[in-house]
PDB file of the backbone (N, CA, C, O) and the ligand in Angstrom, with CONECT records:
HET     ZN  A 101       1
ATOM      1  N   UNK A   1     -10.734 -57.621  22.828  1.00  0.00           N
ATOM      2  CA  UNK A   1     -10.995 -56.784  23.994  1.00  0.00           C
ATOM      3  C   UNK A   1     -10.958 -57.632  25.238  1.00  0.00           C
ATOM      4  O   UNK A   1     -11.455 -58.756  25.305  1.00  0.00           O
ATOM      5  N   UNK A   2     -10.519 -57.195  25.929  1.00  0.00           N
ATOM      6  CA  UNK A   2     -10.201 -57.569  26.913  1.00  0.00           C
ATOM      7  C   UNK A   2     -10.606 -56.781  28.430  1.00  0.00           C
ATOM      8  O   UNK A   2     -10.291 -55.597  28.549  1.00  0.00           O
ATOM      9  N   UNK A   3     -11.300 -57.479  29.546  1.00  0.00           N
ATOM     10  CA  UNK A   3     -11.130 -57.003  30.652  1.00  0.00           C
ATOM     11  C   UNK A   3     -10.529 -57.254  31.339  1.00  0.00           C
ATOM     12  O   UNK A   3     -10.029 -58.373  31.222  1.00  0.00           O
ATOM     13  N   UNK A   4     -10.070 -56.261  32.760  1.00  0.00           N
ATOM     14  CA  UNK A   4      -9.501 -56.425  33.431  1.00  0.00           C
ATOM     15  C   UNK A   4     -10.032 -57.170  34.673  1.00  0.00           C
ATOM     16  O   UNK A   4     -11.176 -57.056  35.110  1.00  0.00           O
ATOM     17  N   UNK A   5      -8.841 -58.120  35.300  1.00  0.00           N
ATOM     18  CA  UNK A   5      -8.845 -59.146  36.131  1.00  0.00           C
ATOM     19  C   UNK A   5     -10.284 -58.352  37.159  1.00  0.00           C
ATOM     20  O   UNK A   5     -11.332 -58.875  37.538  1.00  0.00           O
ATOM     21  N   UNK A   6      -9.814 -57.072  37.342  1.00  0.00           N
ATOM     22  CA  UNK A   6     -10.538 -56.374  38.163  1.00  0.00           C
ATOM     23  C   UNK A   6     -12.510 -56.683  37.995  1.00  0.00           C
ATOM     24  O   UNK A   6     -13.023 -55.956  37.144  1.00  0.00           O
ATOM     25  N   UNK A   7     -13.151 -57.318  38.476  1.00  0.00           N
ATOM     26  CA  UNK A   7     -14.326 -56.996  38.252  1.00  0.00           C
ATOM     27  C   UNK A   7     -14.912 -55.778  37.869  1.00  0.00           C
ATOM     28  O   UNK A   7     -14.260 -54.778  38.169  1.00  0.00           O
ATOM     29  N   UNK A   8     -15.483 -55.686  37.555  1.00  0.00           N
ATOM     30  CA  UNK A   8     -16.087 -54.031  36.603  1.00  0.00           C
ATOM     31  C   UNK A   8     -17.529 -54.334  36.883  1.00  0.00           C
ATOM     32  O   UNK A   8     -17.830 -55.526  36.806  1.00  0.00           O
ATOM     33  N   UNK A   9     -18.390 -53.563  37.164  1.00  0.00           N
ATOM     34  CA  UNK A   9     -19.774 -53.531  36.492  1.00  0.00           C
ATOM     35  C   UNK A   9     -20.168 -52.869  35.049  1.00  0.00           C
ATOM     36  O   UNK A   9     -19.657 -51.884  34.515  1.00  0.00           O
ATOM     37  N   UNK A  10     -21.149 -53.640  34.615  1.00  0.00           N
ATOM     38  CA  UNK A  10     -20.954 -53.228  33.210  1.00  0.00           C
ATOM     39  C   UNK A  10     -22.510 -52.241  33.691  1.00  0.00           C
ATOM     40  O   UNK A  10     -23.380 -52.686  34.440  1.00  0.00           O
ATOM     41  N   UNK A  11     -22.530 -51.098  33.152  1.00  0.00           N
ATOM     42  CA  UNK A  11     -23.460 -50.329  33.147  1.00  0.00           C
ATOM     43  C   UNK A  11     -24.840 -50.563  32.064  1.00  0.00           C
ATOM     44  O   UNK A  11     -24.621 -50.702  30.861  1.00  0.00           O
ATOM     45  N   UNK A  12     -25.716 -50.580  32.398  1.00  0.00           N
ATOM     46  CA  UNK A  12     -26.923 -50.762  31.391  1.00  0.00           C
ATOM     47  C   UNK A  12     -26.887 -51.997  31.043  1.00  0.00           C
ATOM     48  O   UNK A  12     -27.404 -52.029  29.926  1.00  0.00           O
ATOM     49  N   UNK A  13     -26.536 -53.178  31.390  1.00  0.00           N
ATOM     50  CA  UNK A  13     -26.877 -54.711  30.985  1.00  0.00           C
ATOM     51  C   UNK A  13     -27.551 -55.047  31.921  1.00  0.00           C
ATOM     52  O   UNK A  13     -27.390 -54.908  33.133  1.00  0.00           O
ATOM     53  N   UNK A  14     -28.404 -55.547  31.270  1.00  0.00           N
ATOM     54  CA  UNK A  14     -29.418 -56.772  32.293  1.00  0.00           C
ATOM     55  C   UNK A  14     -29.074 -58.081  32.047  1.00  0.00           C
ATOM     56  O   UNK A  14     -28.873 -58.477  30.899  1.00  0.00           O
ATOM     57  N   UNK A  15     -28.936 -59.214  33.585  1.00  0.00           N
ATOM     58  CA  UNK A  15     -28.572 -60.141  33.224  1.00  0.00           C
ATOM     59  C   UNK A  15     -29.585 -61.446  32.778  1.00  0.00           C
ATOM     60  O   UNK A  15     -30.466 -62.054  33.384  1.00  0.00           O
ATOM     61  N   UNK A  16     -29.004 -61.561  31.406  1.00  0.00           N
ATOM     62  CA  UNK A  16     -29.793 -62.686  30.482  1.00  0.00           C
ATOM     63  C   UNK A  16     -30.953 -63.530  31.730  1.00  0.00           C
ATOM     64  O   UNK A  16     -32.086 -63.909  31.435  1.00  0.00           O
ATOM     65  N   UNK A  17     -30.327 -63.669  33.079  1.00  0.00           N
ATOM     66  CA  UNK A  17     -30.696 -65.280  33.673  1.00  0.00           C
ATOM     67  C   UNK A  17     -31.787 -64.055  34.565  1.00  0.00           C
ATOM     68  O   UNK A  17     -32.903 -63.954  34.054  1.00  0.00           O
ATOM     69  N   UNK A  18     -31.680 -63.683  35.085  1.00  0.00           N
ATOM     70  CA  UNK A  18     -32.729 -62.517  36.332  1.00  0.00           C
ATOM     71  C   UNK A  18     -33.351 -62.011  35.430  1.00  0.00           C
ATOM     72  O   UNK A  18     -34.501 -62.306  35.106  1.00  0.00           O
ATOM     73  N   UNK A  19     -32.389 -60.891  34.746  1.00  0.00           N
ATOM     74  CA  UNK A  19     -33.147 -60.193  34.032  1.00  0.00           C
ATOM     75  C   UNK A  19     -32.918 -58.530  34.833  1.00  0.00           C
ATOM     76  O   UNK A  19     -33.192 -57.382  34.481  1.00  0.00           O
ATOM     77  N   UNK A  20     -32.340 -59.081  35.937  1.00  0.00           N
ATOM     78  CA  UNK A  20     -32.028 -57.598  36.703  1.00  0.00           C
ATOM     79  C   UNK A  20     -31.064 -56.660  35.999  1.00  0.00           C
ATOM     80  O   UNK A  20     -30.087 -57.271  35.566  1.00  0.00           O
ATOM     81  N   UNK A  21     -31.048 -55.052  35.701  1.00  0.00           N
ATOM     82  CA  UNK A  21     -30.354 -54.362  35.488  1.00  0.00           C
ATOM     83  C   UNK A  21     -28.913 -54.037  36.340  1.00  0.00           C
ATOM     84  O   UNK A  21     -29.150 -54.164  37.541  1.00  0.00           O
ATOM     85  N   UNK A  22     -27.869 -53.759  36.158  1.00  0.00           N
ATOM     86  CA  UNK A  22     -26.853 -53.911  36.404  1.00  0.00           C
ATOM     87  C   UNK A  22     -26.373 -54.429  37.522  1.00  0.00           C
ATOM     88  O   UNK A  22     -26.085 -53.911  38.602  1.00  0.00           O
ATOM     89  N   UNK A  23     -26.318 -55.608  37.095  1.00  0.00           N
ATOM     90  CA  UNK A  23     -26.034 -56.564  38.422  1.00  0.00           C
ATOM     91  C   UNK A  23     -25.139 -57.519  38.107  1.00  0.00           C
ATOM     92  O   UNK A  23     -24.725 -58.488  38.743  1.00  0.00           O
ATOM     93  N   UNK A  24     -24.818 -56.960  36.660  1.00  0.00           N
ATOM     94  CA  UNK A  24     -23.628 -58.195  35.868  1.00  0.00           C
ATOM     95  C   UNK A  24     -22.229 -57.047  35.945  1.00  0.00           C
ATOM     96  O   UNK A  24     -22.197 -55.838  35.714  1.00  0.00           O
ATOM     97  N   UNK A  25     -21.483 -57.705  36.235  1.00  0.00           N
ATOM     98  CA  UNK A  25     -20.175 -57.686  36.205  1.00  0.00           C
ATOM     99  C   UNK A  25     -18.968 -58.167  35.458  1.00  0.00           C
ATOM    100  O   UNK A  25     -18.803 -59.367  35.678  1.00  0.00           O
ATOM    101  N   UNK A  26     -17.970 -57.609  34.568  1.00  0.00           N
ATOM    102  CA  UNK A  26     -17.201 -57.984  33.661  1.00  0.00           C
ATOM    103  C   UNK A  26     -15.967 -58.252  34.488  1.00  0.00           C
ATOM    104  O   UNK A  26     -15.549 -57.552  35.410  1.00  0.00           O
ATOM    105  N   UNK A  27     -15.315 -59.652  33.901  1.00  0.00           N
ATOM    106  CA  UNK A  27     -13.884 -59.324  34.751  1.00  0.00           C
ATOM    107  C   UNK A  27     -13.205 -60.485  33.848  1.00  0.00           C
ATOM    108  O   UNK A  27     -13.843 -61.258  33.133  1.00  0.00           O
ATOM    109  N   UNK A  28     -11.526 -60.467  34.036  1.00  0.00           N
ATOM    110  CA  UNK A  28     -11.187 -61.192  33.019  1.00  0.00           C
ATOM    111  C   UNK A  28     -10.055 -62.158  33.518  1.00  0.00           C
ATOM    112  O   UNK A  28      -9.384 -61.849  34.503  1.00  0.00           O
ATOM    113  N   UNK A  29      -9.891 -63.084  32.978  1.00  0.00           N
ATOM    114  CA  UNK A  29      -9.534 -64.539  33.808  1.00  0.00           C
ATOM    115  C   UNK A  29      -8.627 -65.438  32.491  1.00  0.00           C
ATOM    116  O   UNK A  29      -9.027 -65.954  31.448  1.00  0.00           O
ATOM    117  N   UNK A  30      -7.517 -65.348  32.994  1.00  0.00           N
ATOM    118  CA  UNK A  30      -6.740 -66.057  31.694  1.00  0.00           C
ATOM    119  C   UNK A  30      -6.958 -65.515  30.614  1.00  0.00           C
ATOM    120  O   UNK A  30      -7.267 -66.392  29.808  1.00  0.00           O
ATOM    121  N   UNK A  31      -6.966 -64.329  30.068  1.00  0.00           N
ATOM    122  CA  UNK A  31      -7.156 -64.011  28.912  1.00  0.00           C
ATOM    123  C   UNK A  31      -8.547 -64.001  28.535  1.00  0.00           C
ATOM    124  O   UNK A  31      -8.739 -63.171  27.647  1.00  0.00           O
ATOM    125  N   UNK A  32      -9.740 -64.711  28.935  1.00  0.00           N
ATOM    126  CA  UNK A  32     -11.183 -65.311  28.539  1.00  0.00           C
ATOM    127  C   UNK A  32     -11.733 -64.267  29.828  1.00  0.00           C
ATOM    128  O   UNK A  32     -11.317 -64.085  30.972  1.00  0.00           O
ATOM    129  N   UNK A  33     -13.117 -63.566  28.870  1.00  0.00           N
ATOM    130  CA  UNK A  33     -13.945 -62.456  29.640  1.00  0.00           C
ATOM    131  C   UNK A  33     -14.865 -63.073  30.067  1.00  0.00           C
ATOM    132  O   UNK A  33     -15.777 -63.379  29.300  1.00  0.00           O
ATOM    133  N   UNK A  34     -14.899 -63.430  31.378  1.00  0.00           N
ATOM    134  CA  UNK A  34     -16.540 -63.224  31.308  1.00  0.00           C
ATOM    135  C   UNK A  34     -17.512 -62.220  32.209  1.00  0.00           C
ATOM    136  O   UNK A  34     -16.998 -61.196  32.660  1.00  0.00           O
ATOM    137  N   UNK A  35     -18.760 -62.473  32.446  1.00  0.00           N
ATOM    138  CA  UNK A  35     -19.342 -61.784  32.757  1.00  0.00           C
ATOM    139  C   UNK A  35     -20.332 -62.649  33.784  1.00  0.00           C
ATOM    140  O   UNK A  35     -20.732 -63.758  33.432  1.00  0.00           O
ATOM    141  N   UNK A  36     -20.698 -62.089  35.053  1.00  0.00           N
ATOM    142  CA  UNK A  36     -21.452 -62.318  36.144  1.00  0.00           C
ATOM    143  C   UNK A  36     -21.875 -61.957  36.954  1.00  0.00           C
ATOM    144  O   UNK A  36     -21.276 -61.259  37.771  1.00  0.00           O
ATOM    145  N   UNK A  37     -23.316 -62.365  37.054  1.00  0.00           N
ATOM    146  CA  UNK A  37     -24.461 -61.507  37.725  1.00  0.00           C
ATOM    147  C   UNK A  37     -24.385 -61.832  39.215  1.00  0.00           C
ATOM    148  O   UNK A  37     -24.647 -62.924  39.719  1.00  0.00           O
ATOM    149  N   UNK A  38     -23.988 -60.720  39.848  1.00  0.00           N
ATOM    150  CA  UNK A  38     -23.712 -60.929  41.331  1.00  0.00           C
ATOM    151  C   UNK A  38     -25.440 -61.039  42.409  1.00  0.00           C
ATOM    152  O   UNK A  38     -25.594 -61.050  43.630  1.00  0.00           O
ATOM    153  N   UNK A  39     -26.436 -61.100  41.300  1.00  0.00           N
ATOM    154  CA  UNK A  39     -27.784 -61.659  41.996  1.00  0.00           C
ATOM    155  C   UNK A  39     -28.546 -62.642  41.864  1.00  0.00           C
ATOM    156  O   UNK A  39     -29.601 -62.859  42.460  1.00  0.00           O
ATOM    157  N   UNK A  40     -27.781 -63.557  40.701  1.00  0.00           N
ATOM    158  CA  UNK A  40     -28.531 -64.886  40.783  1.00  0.00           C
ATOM    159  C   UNK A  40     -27.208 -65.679  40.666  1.00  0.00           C
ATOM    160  O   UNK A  40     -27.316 -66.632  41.438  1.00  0.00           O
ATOM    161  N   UNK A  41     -26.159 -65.706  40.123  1.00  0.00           N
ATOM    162  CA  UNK A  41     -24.534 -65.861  40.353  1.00  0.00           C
ATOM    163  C   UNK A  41     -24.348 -66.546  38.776  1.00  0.00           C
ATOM    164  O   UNK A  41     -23.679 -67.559  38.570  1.00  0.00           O
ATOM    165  N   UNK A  42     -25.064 -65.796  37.740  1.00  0.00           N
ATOM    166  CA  UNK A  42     -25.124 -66.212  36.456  1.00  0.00           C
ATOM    167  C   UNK A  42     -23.592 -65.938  35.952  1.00  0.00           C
ATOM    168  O   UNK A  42     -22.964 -64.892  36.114  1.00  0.00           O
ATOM    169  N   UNK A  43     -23.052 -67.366  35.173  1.00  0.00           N
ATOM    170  CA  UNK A  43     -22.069 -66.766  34.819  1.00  0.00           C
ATOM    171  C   UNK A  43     -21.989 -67.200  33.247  1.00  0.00           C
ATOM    172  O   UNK A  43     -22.701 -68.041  32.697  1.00  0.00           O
ATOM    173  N   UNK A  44     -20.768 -66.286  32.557  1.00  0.00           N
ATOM    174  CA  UNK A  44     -21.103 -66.604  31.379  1.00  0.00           C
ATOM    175  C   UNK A  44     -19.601 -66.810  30.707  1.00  0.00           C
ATOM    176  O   UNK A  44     -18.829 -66.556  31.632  1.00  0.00           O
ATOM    177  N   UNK A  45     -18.793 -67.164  29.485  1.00  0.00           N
ATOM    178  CA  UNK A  45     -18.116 -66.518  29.350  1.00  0.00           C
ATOM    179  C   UNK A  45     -18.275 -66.399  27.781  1.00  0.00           C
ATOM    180  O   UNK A  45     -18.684 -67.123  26.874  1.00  0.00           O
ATOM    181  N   UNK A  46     -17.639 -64.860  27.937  1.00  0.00           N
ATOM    182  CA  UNK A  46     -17.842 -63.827  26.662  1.00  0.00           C
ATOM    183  C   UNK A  46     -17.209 -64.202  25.243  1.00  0.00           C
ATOM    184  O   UNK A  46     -16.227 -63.517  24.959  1.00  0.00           O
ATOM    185  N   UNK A  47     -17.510 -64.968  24.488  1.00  0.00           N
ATOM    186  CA  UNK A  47     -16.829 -64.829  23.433  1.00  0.00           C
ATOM    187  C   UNK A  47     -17.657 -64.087  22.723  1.00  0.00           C
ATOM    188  O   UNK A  47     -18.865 -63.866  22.802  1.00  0.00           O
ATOM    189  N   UNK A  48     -16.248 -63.500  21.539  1.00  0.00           N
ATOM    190  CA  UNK A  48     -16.595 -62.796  20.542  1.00  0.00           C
ATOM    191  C   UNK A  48     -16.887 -64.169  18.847  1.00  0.00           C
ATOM    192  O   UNK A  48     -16.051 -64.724  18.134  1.00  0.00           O
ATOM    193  N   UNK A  49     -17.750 -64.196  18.840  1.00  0.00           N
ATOM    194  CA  UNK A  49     -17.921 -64.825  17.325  1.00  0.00           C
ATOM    195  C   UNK A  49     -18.192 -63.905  16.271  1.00  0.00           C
ATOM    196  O   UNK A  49     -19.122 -63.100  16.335  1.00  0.00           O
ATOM    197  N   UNK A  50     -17.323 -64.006  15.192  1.00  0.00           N
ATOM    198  CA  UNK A  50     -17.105 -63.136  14.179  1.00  0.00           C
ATOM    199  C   UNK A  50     -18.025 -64.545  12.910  1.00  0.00           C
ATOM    200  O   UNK A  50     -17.450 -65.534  12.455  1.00  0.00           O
ATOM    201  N   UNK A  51     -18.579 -64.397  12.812  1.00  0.00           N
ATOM    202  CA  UNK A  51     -19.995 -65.668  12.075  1.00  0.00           C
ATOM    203  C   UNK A  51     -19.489 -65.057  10.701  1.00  0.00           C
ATOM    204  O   UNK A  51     -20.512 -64.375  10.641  1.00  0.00           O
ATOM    205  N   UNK A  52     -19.066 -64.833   9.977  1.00  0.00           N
ATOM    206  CA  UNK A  52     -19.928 -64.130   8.670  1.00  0.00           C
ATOM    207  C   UNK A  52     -20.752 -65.444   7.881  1.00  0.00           C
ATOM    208  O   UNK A  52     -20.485 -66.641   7.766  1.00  0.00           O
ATOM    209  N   UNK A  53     -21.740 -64.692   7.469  1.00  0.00           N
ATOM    210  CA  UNK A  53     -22.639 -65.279   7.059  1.00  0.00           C
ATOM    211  C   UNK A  53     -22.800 -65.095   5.349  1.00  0.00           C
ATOM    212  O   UNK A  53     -22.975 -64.044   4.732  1.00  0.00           O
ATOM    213  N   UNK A  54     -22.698 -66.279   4.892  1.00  0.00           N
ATOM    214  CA  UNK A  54     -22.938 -65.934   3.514  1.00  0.00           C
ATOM    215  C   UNK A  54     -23.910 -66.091   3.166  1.00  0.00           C
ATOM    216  O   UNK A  54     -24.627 -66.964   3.655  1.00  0.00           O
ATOM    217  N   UNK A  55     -24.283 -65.334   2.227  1.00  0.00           N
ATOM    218  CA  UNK A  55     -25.578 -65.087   1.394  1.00  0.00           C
ATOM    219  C   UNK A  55     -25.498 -65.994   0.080  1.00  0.00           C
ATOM    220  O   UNK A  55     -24.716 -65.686  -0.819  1.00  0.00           O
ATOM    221  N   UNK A  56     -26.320 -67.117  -0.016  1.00  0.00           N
ATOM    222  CA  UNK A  56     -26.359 -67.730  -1.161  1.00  0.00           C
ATOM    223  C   UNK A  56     -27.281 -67.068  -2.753  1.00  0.00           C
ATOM    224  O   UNK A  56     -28.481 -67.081  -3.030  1.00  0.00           O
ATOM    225  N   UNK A  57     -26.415 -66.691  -3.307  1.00  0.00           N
ATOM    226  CA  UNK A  57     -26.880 -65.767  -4.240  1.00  0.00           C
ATOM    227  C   UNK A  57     -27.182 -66.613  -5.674  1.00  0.00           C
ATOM    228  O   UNK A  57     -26.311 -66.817  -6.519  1.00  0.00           O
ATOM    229  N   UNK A  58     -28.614 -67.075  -5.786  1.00  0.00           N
ATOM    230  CA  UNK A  58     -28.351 -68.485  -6.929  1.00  0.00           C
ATOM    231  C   UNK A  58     -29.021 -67.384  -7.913  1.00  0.00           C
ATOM    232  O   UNK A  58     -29.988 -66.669  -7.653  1.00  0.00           O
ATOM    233  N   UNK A  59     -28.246 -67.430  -9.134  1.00  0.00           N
ATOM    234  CA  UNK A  59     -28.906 -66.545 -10.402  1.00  0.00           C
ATOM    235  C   UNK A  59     -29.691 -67.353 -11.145  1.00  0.00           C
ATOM    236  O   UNK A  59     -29.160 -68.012 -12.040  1.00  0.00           O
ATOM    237  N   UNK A  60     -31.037 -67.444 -10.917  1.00  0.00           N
ATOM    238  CA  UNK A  60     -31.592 -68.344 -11.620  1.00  0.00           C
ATOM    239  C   UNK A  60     -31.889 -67.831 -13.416  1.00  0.00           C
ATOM    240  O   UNK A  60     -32.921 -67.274 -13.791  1.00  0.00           O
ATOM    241  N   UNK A  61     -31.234 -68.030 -13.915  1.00  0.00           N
ATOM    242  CA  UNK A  61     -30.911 -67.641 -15.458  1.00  0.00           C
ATOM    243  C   UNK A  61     -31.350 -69.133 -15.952  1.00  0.00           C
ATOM    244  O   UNK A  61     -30.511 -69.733 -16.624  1.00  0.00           O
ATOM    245  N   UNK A  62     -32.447 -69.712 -15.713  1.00  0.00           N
ATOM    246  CA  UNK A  62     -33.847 -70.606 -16.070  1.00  0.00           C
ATOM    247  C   UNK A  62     -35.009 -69.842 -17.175  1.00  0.00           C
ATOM    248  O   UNK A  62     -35.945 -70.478 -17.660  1.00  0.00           O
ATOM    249  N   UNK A  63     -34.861 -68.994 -17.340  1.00  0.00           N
ATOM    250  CA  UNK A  63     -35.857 -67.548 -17.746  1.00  0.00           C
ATOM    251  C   UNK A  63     -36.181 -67.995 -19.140  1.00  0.00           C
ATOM    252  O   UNK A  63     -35.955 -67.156 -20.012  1.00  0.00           O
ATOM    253  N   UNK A  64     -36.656 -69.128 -19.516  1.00  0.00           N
ATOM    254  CA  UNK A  64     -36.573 -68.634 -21.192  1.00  0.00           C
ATOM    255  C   UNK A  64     -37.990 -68.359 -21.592  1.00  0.00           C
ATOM    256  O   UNK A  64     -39.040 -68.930 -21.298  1.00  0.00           O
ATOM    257  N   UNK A  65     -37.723 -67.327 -22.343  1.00  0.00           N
ATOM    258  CA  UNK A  65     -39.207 -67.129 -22.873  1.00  0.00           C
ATOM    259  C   UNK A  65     -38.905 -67.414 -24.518  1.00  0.00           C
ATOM    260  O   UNK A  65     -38.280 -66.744 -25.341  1.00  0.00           O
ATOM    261  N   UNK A  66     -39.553 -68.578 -24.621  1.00  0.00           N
ATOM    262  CA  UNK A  66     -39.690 -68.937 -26.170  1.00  0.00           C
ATOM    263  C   UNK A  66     -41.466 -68.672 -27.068  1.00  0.00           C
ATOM    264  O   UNK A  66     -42.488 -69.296 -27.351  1.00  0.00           O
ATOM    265  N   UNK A  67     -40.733 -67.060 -27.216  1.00  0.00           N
ATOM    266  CA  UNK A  67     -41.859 -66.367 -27.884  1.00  0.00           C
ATOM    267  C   UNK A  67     -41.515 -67.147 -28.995  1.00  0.00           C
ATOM    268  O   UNK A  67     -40.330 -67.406 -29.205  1.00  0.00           O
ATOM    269  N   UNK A  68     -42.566 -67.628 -29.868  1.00  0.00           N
ATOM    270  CA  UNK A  68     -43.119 -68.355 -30.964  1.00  0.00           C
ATOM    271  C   UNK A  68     -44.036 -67.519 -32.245  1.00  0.00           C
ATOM    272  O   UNK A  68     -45.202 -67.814 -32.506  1.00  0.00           O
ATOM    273  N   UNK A  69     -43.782 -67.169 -32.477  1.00  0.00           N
ATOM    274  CA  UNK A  69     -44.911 -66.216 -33.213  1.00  0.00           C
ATOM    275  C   UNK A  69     -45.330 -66.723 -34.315  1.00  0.00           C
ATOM    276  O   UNK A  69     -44.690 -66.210 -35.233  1.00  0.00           O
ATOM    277  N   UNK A  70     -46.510 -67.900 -34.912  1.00  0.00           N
ATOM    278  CA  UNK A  70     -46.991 -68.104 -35.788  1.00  0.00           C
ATOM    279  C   UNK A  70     -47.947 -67.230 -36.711  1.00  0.00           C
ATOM    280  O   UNK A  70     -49.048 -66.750 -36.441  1.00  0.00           O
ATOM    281  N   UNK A  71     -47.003 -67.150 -38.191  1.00  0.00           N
ATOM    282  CA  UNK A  71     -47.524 -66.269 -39.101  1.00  0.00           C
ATOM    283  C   UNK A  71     -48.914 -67.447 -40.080  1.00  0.00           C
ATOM    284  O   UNK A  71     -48.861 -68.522 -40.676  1.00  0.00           O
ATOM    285  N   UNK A  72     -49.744 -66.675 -39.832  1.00  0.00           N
ATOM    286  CA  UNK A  72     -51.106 -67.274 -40.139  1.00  0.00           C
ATOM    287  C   UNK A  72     -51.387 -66.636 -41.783  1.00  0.00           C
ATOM    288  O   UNK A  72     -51.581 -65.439 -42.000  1.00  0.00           O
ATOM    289  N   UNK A  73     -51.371 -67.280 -42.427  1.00  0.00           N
ATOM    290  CA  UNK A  73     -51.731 -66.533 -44.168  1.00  0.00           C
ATOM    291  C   UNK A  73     -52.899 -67.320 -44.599  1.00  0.00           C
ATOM    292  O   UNK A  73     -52.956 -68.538 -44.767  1.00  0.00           O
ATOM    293  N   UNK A  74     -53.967 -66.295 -44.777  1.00  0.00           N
ATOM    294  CA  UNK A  74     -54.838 -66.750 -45.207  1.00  0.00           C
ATOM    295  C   UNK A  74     -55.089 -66.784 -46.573  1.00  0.00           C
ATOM    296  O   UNK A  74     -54.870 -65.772 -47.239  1.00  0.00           O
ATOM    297  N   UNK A  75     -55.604 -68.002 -47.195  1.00  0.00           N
ATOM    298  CA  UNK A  75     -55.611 -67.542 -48.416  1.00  0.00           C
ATOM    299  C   UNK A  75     -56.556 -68.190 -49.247  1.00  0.00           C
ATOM    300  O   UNK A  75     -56.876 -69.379 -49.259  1.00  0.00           O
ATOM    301  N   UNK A  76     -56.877 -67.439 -49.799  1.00  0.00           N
ATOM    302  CA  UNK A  76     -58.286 -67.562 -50.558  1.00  0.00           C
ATOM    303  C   UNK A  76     -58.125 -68.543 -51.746  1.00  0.00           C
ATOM    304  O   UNK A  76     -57.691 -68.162 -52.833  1.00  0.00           O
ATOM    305  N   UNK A  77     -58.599 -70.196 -51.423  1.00  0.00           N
ATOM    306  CA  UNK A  77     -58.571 -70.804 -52.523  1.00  0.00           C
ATOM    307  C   UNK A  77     -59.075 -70.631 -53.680  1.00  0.00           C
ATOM    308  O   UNK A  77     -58.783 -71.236 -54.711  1.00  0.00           O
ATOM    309  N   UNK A  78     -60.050 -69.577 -53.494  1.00  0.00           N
ATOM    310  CA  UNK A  78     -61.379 -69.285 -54.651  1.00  0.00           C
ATOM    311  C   UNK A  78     -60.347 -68.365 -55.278  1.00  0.00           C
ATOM    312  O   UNK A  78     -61.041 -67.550 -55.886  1.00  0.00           O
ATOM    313  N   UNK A  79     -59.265 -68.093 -55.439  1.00  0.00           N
ATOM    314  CA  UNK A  79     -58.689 -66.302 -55.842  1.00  0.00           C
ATOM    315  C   UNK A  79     -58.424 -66.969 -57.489  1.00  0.00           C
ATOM    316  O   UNK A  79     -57.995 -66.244 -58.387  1.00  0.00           O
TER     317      UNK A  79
HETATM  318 ZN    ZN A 101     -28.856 -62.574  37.198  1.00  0.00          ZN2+
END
């Protein structure tokens, strides 16, 4: 996406650095967007980072249950 060379105001952004509501402006410069707040003269430029983030998914298949079951026989020496 791309803006145009044209400055734009972007509606409903507040700028990160003031904090003032629409006072930032989009405009686009060599191909690269950025954006700037025409009340503190914050400027920024816009990239898009596409991050994906992986999820480390460790199967911990550690699990052992070593049921043991000792058979107990009692037995009567006297029999
Ligand atoms: Zn500002």
């Amino acid at each position: 996406m791309a803006f145009s060379t044209q400055k734009r105001f972007i509606a409903g952004v507040t700028c990160p650095k003031c904090g003032l509501l629409d006072k930032v402006q989009a405009f686009s410069d060599d191909g690269i967007d950025y954006r700037e707040c025409i009340s503190c003269g914050f400027l920024d430029e816009m990239r898009v980072f596409s991050a994906p983030r992986e999820l480390e998914t460790r199967v911990n298949a550690a699990a052992d249950k070593a049921n043991q079951v000792s058979a107990v026989k009692l037995v009567d020496p006297r029999g």
